[in-house]
RODRENKE-614666 format. One record per atom (N, C-alpha, C): residue in three letters; residue number from 0; atom name; x negated, y, z. Coordinates in steps of 0.2 Angstrom, whole numbers. Layout:
<recs>
<resn->ALA resi->NUM name->CA u->X v->Y w->Z>
...
</recs>
This chain:
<recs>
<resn->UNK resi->0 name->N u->-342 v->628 w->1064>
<resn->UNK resi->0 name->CA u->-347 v->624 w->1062>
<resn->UNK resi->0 name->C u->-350 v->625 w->1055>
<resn->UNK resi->1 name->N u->-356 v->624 w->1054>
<resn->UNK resi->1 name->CA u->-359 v->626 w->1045>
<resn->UNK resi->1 name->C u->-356 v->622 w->1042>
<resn->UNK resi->2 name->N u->-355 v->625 w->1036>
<resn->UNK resi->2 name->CA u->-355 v->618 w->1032>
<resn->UNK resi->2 name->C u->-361 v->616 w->1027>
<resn->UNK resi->3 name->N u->-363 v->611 w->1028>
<resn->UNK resi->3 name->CA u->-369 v->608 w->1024>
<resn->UNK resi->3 name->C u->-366 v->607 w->1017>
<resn->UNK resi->4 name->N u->-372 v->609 w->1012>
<resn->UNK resi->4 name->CA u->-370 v->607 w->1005>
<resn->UNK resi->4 name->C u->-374 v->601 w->1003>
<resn->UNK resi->5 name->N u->-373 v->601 w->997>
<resn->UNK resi->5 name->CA u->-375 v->595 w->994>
<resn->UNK resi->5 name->C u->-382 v->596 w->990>
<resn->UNK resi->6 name->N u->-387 v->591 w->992>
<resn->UNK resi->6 name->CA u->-392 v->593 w->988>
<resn->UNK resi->6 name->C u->-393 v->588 w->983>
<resn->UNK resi->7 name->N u->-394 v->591 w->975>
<resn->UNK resi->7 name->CA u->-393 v->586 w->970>
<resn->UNK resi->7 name->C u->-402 v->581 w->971>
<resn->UNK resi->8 name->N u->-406 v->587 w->970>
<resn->UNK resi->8 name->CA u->-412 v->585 w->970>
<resn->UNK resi->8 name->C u->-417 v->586 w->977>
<resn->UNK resi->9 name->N u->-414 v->582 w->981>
<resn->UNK resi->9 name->CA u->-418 v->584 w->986>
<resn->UNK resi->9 name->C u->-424 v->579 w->987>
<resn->UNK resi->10 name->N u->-429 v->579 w->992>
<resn->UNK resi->10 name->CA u->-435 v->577 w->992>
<resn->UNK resi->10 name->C u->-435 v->575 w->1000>
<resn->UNK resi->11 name->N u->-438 v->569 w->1000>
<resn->UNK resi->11 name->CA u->-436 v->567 w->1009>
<resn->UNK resi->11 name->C u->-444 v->570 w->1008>
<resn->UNK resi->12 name->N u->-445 v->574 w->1018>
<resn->UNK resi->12 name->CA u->-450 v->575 w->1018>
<resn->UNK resi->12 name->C u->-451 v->575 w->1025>
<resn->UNK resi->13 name->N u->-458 v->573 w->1030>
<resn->UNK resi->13 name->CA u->-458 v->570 w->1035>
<resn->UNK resi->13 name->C u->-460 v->576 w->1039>
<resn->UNK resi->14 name->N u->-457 v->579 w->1045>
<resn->UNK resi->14 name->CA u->-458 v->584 w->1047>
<resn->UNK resi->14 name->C u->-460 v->582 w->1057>
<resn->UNK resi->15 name->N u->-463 v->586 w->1058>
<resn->UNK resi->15 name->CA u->-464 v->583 w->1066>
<resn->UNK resi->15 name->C u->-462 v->590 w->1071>
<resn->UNK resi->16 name->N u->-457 v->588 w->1073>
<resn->UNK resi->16 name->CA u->-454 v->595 w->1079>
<resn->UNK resi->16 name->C u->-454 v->591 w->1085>
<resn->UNK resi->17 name->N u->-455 v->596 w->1092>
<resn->UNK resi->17 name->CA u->-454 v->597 w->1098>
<resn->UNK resi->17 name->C u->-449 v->592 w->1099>
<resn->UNK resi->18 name->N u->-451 v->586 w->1103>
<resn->UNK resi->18 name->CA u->-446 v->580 w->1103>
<resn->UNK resi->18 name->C u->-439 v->584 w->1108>
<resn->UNK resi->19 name->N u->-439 v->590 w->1111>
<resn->UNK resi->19 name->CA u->-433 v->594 w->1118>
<resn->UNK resi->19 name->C u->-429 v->599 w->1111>
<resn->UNK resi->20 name->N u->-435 v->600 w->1104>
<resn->UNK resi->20 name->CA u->-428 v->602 w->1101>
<resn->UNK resi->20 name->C u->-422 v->599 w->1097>
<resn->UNK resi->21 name->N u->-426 v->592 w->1094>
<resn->UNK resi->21 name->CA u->-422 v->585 w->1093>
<resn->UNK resi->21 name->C u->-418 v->585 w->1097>
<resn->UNK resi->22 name->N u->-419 v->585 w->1104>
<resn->UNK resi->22 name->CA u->-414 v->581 w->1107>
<resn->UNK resi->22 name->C u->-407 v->588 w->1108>
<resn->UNK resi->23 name->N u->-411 v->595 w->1107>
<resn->UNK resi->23 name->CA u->-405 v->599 w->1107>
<resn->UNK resi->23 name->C u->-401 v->600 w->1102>
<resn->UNK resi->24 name->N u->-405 v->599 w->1094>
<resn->UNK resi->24 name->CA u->-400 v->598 w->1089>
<resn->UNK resi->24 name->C u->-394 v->592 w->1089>
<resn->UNK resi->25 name->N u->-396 v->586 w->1093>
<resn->UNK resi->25 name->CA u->-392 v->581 w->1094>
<resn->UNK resi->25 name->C u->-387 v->582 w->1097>
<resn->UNK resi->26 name->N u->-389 v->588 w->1102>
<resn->UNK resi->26 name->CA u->-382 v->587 w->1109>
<resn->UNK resi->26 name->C u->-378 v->592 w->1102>
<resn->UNK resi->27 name->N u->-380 v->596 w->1099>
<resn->UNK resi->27 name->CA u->-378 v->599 w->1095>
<resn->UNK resi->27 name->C u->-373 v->597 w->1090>
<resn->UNK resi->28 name->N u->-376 v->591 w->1087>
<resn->UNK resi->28 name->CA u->-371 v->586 w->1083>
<resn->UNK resi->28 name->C u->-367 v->583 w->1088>
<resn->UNK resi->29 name->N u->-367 v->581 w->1092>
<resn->UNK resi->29 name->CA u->-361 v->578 w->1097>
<resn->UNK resi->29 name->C u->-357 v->583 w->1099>
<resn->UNK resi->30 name->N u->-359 v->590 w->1100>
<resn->UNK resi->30 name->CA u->-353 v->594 w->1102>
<resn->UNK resi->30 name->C u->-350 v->596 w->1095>
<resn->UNK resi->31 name->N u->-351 v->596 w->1089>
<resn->UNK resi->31 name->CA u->-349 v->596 w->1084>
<resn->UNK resi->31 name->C u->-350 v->603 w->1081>
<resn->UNK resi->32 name->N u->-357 v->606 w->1083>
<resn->UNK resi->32 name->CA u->-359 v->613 w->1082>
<resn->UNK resi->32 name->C u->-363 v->614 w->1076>
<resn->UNK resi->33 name->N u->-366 v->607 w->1075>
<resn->UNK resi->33 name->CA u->-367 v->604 w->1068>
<resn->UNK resi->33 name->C u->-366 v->597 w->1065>
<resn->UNK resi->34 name->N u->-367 v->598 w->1057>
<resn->UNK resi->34 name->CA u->-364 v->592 w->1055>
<resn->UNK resi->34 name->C u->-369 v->583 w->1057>
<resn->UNK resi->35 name->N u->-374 v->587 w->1054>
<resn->UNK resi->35 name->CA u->-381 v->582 w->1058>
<resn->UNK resi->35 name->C u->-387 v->587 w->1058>
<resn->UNK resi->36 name->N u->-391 v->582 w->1064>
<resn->UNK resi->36 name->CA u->-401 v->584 w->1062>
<resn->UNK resi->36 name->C u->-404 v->589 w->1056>
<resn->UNK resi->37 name->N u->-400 v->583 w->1051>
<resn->UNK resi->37 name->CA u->-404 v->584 w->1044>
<resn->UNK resi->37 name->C u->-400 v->592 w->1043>
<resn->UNK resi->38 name->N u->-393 v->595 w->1042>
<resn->UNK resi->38 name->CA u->-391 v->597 w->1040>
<resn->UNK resi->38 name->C u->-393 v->605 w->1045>
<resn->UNK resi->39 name->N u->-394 v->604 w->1050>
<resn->UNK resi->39 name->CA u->-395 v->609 w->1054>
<resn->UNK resi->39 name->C u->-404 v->612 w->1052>
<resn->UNK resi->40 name->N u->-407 v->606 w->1053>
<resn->UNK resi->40 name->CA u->-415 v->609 w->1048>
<resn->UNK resi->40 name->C u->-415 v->612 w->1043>
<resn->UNK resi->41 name->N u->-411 v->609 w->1038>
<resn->UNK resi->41 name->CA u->-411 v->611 w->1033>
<resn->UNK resi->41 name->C u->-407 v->619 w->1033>
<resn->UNK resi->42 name->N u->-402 v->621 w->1037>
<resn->UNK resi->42 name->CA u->-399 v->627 w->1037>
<resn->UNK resi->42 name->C u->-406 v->632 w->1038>
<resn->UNK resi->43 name->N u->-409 v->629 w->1045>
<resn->UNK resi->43 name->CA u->-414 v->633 w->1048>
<resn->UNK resi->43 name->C u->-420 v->634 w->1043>
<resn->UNK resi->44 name->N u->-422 v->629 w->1037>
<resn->UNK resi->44 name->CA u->-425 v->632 w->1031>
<resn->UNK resi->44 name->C u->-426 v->635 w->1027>
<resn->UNK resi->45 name->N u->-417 v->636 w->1026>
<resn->UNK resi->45 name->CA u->-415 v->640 w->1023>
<resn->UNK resi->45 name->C u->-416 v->646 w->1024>
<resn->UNK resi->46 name->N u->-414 v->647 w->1028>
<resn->UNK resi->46 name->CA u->-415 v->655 w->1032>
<resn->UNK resi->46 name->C u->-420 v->658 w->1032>
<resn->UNK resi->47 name->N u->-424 v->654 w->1035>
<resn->UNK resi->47 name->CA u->-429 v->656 w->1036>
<resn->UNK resi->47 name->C u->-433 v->657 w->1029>
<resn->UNK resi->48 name->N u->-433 v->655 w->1026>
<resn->UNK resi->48 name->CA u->-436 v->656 w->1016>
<resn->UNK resi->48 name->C u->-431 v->662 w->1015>
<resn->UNK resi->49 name->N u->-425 v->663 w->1014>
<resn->UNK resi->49 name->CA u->-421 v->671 w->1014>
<resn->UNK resi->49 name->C u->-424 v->676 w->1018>
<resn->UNK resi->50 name->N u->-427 v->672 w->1024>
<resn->UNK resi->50 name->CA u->-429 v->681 w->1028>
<resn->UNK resi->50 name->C u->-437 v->682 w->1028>
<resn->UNK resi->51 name->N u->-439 v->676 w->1026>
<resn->UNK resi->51 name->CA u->-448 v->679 w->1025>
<resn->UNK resi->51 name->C u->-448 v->682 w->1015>
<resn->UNK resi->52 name->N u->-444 v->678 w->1013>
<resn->UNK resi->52 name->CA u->-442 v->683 w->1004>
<resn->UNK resi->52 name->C u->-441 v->690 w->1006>
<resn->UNK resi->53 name->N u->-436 v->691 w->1010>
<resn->UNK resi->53 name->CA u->-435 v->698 w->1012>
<resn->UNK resi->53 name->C u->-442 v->702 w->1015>
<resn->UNK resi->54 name->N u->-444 v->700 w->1018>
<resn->UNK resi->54 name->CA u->-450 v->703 w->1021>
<resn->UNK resi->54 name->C u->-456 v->703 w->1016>
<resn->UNK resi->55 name->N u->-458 v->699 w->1012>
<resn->UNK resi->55 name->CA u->-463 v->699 w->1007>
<resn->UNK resi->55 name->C u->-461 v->706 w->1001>
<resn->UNK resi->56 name->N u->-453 v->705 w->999>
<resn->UNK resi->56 name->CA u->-452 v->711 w->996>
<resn->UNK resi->56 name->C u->-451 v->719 w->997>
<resn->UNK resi->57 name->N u->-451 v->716 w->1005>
<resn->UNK resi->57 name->CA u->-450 v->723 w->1008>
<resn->UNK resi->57 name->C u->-459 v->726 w->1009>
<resn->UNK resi->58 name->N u->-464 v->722 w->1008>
<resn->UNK resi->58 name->CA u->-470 v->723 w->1008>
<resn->UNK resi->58 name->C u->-472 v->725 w->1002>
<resn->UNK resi->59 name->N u->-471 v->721 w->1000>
<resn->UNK resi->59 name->CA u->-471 v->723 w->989>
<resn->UNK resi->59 name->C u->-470 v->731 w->990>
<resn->UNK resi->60 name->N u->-465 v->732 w->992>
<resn->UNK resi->60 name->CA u->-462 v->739 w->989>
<resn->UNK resi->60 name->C u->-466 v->744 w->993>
<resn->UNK resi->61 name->N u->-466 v->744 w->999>
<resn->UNK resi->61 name->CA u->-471 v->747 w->1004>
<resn->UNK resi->61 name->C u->-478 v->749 w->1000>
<resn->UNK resi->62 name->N u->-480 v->742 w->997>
<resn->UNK resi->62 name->CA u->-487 v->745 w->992>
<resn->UNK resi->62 name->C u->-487 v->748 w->988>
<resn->UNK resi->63 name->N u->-480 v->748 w->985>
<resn->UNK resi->63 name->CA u->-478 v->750 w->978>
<resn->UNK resi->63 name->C u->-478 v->758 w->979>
<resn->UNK resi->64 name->N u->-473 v->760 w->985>
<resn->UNK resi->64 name->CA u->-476 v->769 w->984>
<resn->UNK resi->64 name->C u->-481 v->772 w->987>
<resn->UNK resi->65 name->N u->-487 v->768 w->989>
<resn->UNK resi->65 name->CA u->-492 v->766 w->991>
<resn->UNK resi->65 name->C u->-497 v->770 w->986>
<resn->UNK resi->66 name->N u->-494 v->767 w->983>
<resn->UNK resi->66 name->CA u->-499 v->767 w->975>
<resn->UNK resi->66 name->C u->-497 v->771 w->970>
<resn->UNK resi->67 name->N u->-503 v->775 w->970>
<resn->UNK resi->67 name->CA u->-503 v->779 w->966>
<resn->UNK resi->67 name->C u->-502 v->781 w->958>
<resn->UNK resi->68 name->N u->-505 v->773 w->956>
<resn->UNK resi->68 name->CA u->-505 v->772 w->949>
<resn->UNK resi->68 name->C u->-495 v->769 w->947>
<resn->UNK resi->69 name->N u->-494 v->765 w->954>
<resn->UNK resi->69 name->CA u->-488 v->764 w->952>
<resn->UNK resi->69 name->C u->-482 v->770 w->950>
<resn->UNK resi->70 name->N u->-483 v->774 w->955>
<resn->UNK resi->70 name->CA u->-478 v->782 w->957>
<resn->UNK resi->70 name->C u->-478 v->784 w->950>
<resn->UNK resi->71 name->N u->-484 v->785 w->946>
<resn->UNK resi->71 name->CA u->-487 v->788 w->940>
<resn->UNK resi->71 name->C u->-480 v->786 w->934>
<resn->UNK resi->72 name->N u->-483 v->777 w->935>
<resn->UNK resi->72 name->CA u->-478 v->775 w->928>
<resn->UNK resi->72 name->C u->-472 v->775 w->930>
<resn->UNK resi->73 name->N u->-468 v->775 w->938>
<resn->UNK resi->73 name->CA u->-462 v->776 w->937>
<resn->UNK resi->73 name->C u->-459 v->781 w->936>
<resn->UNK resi->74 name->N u->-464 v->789 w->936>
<resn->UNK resi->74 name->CA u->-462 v->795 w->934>
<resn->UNK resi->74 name->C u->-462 v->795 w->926>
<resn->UNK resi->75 name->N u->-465 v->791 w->922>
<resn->UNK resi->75 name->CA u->-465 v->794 w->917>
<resn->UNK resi->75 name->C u->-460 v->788 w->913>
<resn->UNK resi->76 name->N u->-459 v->783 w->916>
<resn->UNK resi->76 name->CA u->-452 v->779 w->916>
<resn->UNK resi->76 name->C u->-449 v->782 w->913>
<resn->UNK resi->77 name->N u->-444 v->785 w->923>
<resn->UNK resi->77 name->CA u->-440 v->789 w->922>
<resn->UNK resi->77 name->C u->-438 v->795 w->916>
<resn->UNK resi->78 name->N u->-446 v->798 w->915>
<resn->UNK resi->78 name->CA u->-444 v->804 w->911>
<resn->UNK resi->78 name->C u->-444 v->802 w->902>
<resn->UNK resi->79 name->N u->-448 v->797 w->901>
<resn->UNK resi->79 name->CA u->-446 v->792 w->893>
<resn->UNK resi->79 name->C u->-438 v->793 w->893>
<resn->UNK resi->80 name->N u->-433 v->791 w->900>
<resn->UNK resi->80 name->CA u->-426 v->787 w->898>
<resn->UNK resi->80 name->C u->-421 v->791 w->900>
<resn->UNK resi->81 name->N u->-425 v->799 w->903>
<resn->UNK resi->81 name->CA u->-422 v->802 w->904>
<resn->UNK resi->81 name->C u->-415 v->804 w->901>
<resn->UNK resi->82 name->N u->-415 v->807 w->895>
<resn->UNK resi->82 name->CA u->-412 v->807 w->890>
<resn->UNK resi->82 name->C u->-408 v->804 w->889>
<resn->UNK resi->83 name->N u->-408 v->798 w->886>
<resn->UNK resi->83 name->CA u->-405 v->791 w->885>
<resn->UNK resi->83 name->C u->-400 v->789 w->891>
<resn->UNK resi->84 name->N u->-401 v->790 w->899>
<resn->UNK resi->84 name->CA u->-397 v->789 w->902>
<resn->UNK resi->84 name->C u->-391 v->797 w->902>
<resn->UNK resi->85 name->N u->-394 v->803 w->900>
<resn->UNK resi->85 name->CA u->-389 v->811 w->897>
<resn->UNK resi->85 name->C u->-385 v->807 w->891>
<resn->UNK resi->86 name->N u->-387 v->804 w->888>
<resn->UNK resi->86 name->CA u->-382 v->803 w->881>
<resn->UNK resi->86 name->C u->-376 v->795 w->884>
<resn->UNK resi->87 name->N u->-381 v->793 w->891>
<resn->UNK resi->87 name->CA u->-375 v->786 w->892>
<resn->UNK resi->87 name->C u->-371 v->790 w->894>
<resn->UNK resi->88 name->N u->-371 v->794 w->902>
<resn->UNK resi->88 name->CA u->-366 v->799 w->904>
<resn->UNK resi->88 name->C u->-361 v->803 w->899>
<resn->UNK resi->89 name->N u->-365 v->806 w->896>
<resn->UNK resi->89 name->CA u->-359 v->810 w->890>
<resn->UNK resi->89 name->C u->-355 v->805 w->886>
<resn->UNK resi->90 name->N u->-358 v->800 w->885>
<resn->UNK resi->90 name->CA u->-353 v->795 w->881>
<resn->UNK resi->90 name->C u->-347 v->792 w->883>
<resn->UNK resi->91 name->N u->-348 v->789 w->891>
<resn->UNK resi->91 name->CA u->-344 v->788 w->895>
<resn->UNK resi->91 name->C u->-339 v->793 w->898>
<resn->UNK resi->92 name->N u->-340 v->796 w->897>
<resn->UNK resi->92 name->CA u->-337 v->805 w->898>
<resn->UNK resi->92 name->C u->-337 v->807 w->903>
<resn->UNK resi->93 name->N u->-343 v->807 w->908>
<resn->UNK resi->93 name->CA u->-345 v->808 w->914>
<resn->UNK resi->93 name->C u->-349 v->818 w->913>
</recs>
């Protein structure tokens, strides 16, 4: 079963779902598959906010070598701290 956490500041908010999937998160709480309604939406919120972040950043980056002004500053990034990471290596006695 999940376990629900605690929410310090949470915010009630009025949401309207399919009354067949209420009744499945119900049967759900009675078999004990979750804690309650609230706790099961809220997992499902969750989640789902983690996997469209993931996909937003995975697009971000897909731009990024896209982009030619970006590639640019990351070449010359690298080549400013070239160096600097040659003197971390040798220091650490790699």
């Amino acid at each position: 079963m999940a376990r629900s956490k605690a929410i310090e500041h949470g915010i009630k908010y009025t949401v309207v779902l399919p009354e067949q999937d209420i009744e499945l998160l119900k049967d759900m709480v009675d078999n004990k598959v979750a804690l309650s309604v609230n706790a099961a939406v809220r997992e499902a919120v969750e989640e789902y906010i983690v996997k469209t972040k993931k996909e937003i950043y995975k697009k971000g980056l897909i731009d990024a070598v896209n982009n030619s002004d970006f590639i640019k500053r990351t070449e010359e990034s690298m080549e400013y701290y070239r160096n600097t990471d040659k003197e971390a290596e040798e220091m650490g006695g790699k």
